[in-house]
ZAMARGU-4260 file (C-alpha; in steps of 0.2 Angstrom, whole numbers, plus 5000, padded with zeros to 4 digits):
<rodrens>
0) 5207/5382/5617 | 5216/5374/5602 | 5203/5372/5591 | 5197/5393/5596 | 5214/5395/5589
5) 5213/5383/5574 | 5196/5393/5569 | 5200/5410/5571 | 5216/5405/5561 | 5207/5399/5547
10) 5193/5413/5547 | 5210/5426/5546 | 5218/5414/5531 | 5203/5417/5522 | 5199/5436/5524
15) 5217/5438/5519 | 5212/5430/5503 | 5196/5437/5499 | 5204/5454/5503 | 5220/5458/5490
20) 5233/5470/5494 | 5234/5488/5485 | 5241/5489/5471 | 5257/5497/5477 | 5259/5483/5489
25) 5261/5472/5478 | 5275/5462/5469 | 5284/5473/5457 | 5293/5465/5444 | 5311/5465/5445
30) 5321/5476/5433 | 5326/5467/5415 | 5342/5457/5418 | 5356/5461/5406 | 5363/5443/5400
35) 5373/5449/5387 | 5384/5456/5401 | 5388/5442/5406 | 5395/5426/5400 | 5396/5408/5406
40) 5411/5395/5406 | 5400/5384/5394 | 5396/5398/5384 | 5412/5405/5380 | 5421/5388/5376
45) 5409/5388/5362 | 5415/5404/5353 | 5432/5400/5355 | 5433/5397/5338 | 5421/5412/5333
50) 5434/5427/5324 | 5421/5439/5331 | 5424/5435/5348 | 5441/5444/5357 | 5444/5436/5373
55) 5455/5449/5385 | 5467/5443/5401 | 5469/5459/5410 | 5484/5458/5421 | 5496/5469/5431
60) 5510/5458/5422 | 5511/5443/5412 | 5515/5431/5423 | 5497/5423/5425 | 5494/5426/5407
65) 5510/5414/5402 | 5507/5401/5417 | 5491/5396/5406 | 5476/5407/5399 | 5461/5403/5389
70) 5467/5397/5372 | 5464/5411/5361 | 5465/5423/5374 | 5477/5441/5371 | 5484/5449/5384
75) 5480/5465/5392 | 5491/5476/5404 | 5483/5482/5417 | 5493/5497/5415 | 5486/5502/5396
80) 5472/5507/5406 | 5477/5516/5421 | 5490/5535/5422 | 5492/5548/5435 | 5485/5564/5434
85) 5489/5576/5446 | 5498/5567/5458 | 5483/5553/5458 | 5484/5536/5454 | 5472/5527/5442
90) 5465/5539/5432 | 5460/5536/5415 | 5471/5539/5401 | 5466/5548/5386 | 5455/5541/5372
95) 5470/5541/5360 | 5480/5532/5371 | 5465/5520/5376 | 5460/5518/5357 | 5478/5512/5354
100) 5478/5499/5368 | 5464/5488/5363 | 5467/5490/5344 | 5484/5481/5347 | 5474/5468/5355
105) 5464/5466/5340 | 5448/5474/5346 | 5436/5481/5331 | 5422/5489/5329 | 5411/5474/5327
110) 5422/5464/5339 | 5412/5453/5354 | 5424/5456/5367 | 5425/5447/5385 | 5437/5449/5399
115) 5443/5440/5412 | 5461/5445/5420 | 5469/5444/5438 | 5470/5451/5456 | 5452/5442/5457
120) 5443/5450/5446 | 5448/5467/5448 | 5459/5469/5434 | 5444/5463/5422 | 5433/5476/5432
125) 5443/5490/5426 | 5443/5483/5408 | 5425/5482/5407 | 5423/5500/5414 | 5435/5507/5401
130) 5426/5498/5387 | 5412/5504/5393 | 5417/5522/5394 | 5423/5523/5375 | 5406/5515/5369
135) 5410/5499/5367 | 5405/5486/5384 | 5411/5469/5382 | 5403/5455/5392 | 5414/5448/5409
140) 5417/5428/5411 | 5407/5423/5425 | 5420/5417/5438 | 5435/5420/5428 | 5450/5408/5427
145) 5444/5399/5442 | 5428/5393/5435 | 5437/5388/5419 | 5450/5377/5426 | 5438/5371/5438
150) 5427/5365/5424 | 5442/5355/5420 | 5443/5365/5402 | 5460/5365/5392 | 5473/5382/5393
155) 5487/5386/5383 | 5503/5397/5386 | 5507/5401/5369 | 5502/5418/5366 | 5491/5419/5348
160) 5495/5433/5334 | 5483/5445/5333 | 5478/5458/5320 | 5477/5474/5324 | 5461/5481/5327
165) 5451/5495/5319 | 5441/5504/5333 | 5432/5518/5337 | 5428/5527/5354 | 5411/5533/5356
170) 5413/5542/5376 | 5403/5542/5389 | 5409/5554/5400 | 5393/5555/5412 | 5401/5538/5417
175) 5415/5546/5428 | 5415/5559/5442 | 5429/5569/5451 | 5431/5573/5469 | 5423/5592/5467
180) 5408/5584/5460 | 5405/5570/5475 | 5407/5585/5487 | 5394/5597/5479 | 5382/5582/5479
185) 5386/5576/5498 | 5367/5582/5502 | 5360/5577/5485 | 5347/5563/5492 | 5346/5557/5473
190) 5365/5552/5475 | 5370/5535/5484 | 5386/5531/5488 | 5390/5512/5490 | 5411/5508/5498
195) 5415/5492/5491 | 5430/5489/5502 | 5431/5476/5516 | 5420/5484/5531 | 5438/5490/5543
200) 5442/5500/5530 | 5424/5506/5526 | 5425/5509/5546 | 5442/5517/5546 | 5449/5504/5558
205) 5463/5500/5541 | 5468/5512/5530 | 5469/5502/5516 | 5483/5500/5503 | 5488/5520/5497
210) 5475/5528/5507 | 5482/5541/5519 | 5469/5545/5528 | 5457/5534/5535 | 5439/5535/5534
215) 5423/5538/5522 | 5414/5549/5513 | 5400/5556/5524 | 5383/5546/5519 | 5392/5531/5512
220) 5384/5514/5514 | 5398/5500/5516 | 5393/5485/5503 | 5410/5473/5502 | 5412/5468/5484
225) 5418/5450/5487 | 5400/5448/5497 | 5392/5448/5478 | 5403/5433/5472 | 5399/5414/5479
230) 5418/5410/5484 | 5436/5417/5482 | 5439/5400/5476 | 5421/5401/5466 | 5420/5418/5460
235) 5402/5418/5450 | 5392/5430/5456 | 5376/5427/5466 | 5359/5428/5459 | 5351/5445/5452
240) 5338/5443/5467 | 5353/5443/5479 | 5362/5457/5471 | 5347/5465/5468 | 5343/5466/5489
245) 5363/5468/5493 | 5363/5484/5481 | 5344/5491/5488 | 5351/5489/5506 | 5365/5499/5502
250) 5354/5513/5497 | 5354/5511/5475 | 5336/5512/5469 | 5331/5502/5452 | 5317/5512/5440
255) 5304/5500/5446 | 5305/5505/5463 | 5291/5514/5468 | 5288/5521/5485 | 5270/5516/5493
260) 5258/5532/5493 | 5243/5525/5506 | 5226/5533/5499 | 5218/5549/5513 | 5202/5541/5518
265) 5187/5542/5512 | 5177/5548/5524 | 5180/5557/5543 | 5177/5541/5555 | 5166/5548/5570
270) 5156/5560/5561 | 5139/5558/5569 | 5133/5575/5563 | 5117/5577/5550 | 5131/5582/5537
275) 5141/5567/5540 | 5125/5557/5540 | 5124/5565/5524 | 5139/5563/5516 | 5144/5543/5521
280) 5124/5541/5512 | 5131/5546/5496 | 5146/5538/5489 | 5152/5553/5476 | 5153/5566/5490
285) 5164/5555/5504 | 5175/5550/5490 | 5193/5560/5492 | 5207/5564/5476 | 5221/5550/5481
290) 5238/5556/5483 | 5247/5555/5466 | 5255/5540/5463 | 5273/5545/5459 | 5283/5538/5443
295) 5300/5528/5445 | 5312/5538/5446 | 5329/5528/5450 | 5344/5537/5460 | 5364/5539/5454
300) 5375/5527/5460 | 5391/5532/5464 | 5405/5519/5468 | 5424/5521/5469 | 5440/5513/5482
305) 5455/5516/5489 | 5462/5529/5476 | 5444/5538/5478 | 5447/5540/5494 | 5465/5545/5492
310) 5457/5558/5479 | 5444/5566/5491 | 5460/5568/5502 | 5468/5579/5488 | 5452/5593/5492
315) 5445/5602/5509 | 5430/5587/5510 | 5430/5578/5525 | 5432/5561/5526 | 5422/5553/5540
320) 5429/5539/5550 | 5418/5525/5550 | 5410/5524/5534 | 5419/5527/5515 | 5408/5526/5499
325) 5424/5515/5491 | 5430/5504/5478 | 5419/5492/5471 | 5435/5480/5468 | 5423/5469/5454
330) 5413/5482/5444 | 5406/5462/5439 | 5395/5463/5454 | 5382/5473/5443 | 5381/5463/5428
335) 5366/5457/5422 | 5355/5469/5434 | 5348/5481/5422 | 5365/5492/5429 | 5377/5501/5421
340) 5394/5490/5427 | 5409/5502/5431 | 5426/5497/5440 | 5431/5511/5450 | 5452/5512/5450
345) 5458/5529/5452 | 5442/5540/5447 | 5427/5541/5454 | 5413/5532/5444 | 5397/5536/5442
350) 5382/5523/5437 | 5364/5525/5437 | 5353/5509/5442 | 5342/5513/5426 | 5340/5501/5413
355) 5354/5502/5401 | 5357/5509/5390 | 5350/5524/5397 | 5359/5541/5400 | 5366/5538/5417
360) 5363/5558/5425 | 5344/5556/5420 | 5337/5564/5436
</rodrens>
């Protein structure tokens, strides 16, 4: 019996190899990683000297920056970067006052800028989306402070003089979304929405800091932000192919992904008739038009938190109790996937997982 078993194994290895899978079945490759999105401990330590290079510590206060920060390093607030506008928390300020912020902290033109800040990343998060919102996307440091102190590197406290800055906002405002907008496109099955929160508030079981009303946006997928790093204490992000299956699970579509079409047959099975006799005897006439292979076409990703939520509540839109799209606490999650990286404090925000730097509402 085992060696029946032994053959009938092998004979099946081998028809699996002489015959190859269709074209649609097989391995597509994986959307263009953007590298310059994201930089490493190693990496940045040798453009510390580089007067190009701006290195930002985003902070709510400057407590962290003065216990020690990268040498070089300017400090951020967090609050530059963040207002209320009617009544909501964490909206986005206007580009004059965004202009002025990171001129101070000597940011140009022609500057290569990386962040790194506090609150685990999520204060970097929400410089990186702002940077990227006035045309200008800096690169993050792979596992922030954690994984420069724990590569034993040196830090200072003194903070250095900087020159002011001469830059220029370029906006993209197809980068950010309001509360109307998420419910006129509830139904829109080109639209996913992705809850970054920690799954109890995703569920509703916690409300969440400022949220006063538990719950989701109807159609959300729950995908918790901190399961796209390797450790608190570690806070690199996993590997593009992780991320990659993390943000397909959670419903985002990448312009590679193309759905299988299987072809019609070619010819009714069981046709004993003179005519089918006919037709399976001449190959032009059993042959049948395939179904048209459709192009890529990659969906909008639509990611926000807590003050999202708290903004959906300000409008006559339902939250559901269970699932919330939410915050994507570290925007960082996305780097180097061929997405468009947005930090979602306050505002809604809107990314599309095409290659970047392509316009984002592409449909």
């Amino acid at each position: 019996m085992t060696r029946t078993r032994n053959v009938f194994g092998a004979a099946a290895l081998l028809l699996l190899t002489a015959c190859p899978l269709p074209r649609e079945l097989r391995e597509i490759p994986a959307p263009p990683v953007n590298a310059d999105l994201l930089v490493s401990v190693s990496q940045l330590k040798r453009r510390l000297n580089d007067p190009a290079t701006v290195i930002l510590h985003v902070g709510r206060d400057r407590a962290g920056y003065d216990a020690g920060h990268i040498p070089g390093a300017r400090f951020l607030p967090l609050t530059a970067l963040v207002t209320e506008r009617g009544g909501q928390p964490d909206a986005l300020p206007d580009a004059g006052a965004l202009d002025d912020a990171f001129e101070a902290v000597g940011v140009s033109d022609d500057s290569r800028v990386v962040v790194y800040g506090d609150l685990g990343g999520v204060a970097a998060a929400r410089a990186f989306f702002t940077l990227d919102y006035l045309g200008h996307a800096p690169a993050v440091l792979d596992g922030g402070m954690e994984a420069w102190r724990a590569a034993g590197n040196a830090v200072e406290t003194a903070a250095p003089a900087a020159r002011r800055g001469s830059f220029t906002p370029r906006l993209h405002p197809e980068l950010v979304v309001d509360a109307e907008w998420v419910r006129g496109h509830l139904r829109d099955t080109t639209v996913a929405f992705i809850d970054a929160r920690p799954p109890e508030q995703f569920s509703g079981a916690e409300p969440g800091e400022g949220v006063q009303r538990p719950g989701r946006i109807p159609g959300a997928r729950n995908l918790f932000w901190r399961n796209t790093v390797a450790t608190p204490a570690n806070p690199v992000l996993r590997s593009p192919e992780v991320l990659r299956a993390l943000y397909r699970l959670a419903g985002g579509k990448f312009a590679s992904d193309i759905p299988y079409i299987p072809e019609r047959p070619r010819y009714e099975p069981g046709d004993t008739s003179a005519a089918g006799r006919r037709r399976a005897r001449d190959p032009q006439r059993q042959r049948r038009p395939s179904t048209p292979r459709q192009e890529p076409r990659p969906n909008t990703v639509v990611v926000y938190g807590a003050t999202g939520v708290t903004a959906m509540s300000a409008i006559p839109a339902p939250l559901s109790a269970g699932n919330t799209i939410a915050m994507l606490g570290l925007g960082l999650m996305l780097a180097g996937l061929g997405f468009k990286i947005a930090a979602p404090h306050g505002h809604l925000t809107k990314l599309a997982t095409s290659s970047y730097p392509k316009n984002l509402l592409a449909k």
